[in-house]
KOLKOL-963909 format. One record per residue (C-alpha): residue in three letters; x, y, z; residue number from 1. Coordinates in Angstrom, 3 decimals, padded with zeros to 6 digits. Example, Ala and Ser with C-alpha at 12.3 -4.5 7.8 and 13.67 -1.06 7.14 Angstrom:
% residues 2
NODE,res,xx,yy,zz,n
NODE,Ala,012.300,-004.500,007.800,1;
NODE,Ser,013.670,-001.060,007.140,2;
% end
This chain:
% residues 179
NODE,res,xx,yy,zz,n
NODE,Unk,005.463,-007.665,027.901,1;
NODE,Unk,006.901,-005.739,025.402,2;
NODE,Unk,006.801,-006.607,021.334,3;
NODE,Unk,009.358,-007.049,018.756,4;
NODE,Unk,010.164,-004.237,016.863,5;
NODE,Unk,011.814,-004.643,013.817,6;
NODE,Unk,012.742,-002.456,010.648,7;
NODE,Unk,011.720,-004.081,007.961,8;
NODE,Unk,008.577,-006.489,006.334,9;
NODE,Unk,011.148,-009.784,005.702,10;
NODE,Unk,011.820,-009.664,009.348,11;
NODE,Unk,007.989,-009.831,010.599,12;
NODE,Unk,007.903,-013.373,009.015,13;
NODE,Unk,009.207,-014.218,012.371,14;
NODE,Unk,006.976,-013.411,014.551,15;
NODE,Unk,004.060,-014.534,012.074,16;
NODE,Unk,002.250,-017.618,010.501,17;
NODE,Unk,003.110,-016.291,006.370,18;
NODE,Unk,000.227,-017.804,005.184,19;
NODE,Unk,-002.046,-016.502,007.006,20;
NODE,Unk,-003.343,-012.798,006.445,21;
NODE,Unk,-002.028,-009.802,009.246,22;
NODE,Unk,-003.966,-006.383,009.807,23;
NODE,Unk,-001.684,-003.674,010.324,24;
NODE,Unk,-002.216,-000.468,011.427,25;
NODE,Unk,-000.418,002.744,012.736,26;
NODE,Unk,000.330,003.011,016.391,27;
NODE,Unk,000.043,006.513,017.284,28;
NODE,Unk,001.803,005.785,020.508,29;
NODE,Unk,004.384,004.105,019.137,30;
NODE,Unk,005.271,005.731,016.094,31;
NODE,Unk,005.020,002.593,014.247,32;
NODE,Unk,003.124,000.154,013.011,33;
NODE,Unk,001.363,-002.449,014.566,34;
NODE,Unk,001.231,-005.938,013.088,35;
NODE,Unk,-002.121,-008.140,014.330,36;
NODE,Unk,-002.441,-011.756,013.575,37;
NODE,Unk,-006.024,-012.662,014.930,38;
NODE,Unk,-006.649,-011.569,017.978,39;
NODE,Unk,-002.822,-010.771,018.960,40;
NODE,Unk,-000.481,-008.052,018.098,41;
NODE,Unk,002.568,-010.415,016.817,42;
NODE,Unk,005.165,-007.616,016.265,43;
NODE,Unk,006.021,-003.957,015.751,44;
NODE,Unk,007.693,-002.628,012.292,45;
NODE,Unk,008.680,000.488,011.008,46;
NODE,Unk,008.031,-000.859,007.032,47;
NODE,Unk,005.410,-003.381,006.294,48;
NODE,Unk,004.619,-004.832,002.281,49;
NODE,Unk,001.396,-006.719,002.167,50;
NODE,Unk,-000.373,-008.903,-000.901,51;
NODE,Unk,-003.952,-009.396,-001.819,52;
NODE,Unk,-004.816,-006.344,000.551,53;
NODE,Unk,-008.097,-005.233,002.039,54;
NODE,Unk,-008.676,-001.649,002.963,55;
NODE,Unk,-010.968,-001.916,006.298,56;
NODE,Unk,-012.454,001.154,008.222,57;
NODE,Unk,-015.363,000.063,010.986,58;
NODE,Unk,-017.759,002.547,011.249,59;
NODE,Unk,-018.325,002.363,014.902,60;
NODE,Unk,-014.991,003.157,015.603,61;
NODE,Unk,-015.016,005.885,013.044,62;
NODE,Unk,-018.132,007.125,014.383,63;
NODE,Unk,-016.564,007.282,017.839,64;
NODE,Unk,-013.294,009.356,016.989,65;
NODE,Unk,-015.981,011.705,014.972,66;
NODE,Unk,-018.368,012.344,017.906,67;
NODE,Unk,-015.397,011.859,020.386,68;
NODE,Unk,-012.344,013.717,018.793,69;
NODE,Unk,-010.171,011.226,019.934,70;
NODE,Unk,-008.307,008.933,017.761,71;
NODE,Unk,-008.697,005.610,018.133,72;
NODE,Unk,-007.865,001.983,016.371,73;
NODE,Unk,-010.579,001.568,013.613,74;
NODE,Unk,-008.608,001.341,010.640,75;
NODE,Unk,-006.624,-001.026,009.531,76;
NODE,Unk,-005.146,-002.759,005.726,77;
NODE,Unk,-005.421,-006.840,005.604,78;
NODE,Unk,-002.786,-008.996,003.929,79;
NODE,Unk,-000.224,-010.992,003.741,80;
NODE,Unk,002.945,-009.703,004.674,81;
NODE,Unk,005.638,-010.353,001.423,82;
NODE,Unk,009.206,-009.022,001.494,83;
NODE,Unk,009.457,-005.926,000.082,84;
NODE,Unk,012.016,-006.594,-002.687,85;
NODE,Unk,009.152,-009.243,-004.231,86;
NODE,Unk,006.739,-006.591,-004.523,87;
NODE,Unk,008.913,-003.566,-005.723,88;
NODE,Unk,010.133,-006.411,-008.722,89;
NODE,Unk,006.600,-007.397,-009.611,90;
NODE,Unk,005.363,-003.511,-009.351,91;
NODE,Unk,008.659,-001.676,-011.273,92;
NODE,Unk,010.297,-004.477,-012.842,93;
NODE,Unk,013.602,-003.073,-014.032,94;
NODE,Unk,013.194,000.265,-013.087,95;
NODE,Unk,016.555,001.347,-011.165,96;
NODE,Unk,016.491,002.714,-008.106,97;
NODE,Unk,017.444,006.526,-009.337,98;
NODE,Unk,014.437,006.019,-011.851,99;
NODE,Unk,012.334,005.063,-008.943,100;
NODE,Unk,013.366,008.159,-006.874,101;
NODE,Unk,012.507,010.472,-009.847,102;
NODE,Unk,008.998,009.227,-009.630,103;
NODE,Unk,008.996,006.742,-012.506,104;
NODE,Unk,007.437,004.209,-010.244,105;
NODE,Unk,004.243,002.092,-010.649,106;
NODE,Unk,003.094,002.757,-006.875,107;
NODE,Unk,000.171,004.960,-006.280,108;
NODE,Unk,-001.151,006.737,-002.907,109;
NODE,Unk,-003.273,005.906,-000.769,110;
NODE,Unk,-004.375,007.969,002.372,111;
NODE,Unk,-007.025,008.118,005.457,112;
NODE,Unk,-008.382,010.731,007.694,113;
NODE,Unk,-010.956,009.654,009.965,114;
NODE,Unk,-012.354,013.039,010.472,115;
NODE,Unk,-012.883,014.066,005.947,116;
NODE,Unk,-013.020,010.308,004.832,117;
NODE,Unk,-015.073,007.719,005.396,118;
NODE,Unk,-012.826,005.084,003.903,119;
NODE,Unk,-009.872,005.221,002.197,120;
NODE,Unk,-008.405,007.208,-000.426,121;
NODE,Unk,-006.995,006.548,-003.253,122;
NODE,Unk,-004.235,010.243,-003.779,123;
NODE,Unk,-004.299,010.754,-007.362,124;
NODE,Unk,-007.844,010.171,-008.537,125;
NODE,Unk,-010.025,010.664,-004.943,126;
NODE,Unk,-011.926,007.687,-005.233,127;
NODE,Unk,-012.111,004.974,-002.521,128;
NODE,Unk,-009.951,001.888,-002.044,129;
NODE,Unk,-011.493,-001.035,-001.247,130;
NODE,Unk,-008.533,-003.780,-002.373,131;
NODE,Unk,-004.884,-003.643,-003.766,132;
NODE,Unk,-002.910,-006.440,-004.887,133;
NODE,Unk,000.212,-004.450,-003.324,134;
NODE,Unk,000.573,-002.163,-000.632,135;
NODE,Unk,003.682,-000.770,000.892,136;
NODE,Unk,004.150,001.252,004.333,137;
NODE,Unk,006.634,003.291,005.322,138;
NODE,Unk,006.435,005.398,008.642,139;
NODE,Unk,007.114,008.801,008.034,140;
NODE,Unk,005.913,008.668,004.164,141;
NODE,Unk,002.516,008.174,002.275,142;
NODE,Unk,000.934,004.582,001.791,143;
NODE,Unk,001.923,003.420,-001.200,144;
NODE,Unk,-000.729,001.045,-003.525,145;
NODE,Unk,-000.775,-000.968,-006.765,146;
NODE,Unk,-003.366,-002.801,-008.233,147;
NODE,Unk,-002.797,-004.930,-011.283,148;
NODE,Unk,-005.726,-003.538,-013.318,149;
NODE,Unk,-003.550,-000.477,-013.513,150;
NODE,Unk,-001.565,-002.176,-016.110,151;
NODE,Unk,-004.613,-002.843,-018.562,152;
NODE,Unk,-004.427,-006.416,-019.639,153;
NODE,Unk,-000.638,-006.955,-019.528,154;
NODE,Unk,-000.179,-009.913,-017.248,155;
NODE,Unk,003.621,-009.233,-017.029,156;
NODE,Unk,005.780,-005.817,-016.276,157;
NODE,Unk,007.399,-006.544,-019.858,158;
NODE,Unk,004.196,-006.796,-021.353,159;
NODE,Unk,002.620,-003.795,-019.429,160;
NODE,Unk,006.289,-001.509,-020.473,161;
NODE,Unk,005.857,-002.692,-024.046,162;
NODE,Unk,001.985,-001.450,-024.360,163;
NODE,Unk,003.091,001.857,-022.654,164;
NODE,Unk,005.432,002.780,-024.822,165;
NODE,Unk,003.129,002.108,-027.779,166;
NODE,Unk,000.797,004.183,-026.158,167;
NODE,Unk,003.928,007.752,-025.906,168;
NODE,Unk,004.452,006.690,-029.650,169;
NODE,Unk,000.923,006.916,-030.440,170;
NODE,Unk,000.642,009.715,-028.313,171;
NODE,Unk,003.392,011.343,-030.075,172;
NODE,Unk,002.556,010.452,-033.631,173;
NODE,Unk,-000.816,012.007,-032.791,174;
NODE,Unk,000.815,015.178,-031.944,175;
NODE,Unk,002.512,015.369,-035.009,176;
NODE,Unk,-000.396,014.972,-037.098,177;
NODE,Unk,-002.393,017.818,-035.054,178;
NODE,Unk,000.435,020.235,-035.115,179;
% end
């Protein structure tokens, strides 16, 4: 029997339990990704957003598309599936959606190659990702992170905006002084 396929994370909610945790990973095959609730896949979806996320790699598997060449399902992110719109709020706050497109966003990177990496990656710094309090997947485009200790101590997006620019003026004032 075939599975649901739907478009976007809000619609997976119905095919799911929401409170308890999915692992979700691409489907080669399928061009898509697959969304696993214990020991079933519940649904297909071409965007998943997850909370209170778990990066997970087994190294058996990994092992075996290493020795094998072969690709197989090893790899997977662990959360609980959250529209999309709720996370994109909590990670850009007011942003607009031009300011997002320009690159002003909050989101980081995140990548995986079975055959370079043995877990995976965070883009702009190279270290490893074990946990994100975000993640957001799009197929087609790169998995997107954010983790909360990105914003310091600020326990709001107000309160993180407000100690960033204090940091530019700093920054700036700095400048001055130096040049």
């Amino acid at each position: 029997m075939s599975k649901p396929r739907v478009e976007k994370s809000r619609e997976i909610l119905e095919y799911i339990i929401p409170t308890k945790k999915v692992r979700v990973y691409r489907n080669l095959h399928k061009k898509t990704y697959s969304v696993k609730q214990g020991s079933l896949v519940r649904c297909h979806a071409d965007q998943v957003t997850l909370r209170d996320c778990q990066f997970i790699v087994s190294k058996a598997g990994q092992r075996r598309v290493r020795d094998e060449r072969r690709k197989n399902v090893h790899a997977f992110i662990e959360g609980y599936v959250v529209d999309t719109s709720e996370a994109d709020k909590i990670v850009d706050g007011t942003l607009s959606d031009k300011e997002v497109m320009d690159g002003q966003t909050r989101w980081g990177k995140a990548y995986y190659n079975p055959y370079t990496c043995d877990t995976f990656i965070n883009e702009h710094d190279g270290s490893p990702i074990e946990q994100s309090d975000y993640v957001d997947m799009h197929i087609g485009m790169p998995v997107m992170t954010f983790t909360n200790s990105e914003w310091g101590n600020a326990q709001s997006w107000e309160e993180w905006e407000a100690q960033w620019m204090q940091f530019v003026e700093e920054q700036k004032s700095m400048e001055k002084s130096n040049g």
